[in-house]
N, C-alpha and C positions, 0 to 999 in steps of 0.2 A: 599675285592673286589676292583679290579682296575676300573677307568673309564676312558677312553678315548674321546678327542674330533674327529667327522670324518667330513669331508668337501666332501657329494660326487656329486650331482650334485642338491642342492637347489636353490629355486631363487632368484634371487640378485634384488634389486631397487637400480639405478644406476642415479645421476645427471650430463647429459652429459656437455660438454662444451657449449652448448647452452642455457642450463637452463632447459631445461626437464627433468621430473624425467620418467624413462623409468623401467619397469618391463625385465628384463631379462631371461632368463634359455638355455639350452638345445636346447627347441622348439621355445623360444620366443626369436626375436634378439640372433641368436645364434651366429653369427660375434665379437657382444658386448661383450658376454658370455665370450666367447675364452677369448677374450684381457682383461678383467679384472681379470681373474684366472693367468693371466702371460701370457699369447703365445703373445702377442704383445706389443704396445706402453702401458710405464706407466705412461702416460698422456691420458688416454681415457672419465675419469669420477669419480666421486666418491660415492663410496659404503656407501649406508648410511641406508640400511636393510639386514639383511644378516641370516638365519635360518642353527643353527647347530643343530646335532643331537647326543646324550650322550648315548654312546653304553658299556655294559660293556666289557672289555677286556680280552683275553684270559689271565691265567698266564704263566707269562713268565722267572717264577725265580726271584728274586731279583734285583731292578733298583737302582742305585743312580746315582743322577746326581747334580753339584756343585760341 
């Protein structure tokens, strides 16, 4: 069995530059959201909760990597 990690849209708690810790998502500060997955400045905050979800993986043949 393969497992994979997926990042697809959980929510993030986020310490801005001001000192707030801020609940992010999708719905919640979705501006924030954006810029902390990449589409913006990487200087927005930092991520200091973060929920992944361990899906198992299709096979896909043999992997090696290194």
């Amino acid at each position: 069995t393969a497992w994979a990690l997926t990042f697809s849209n959980p929510p993030l708690s986020v310490v801005t530059g001001a000192g707030d810790i801020v609940r992010c998502s999708a719905t919640e500060h979705p501006h924030l959201y954006w810029a902390v997955r990449g589409g913006g400045s990487s200087n927005v905050g930092v991520i200091v909760d973060m929920t992944f979800a361990v899906v198992v993986a299709p096979y896909a043949g043999k992997f090696y990597s290194g």
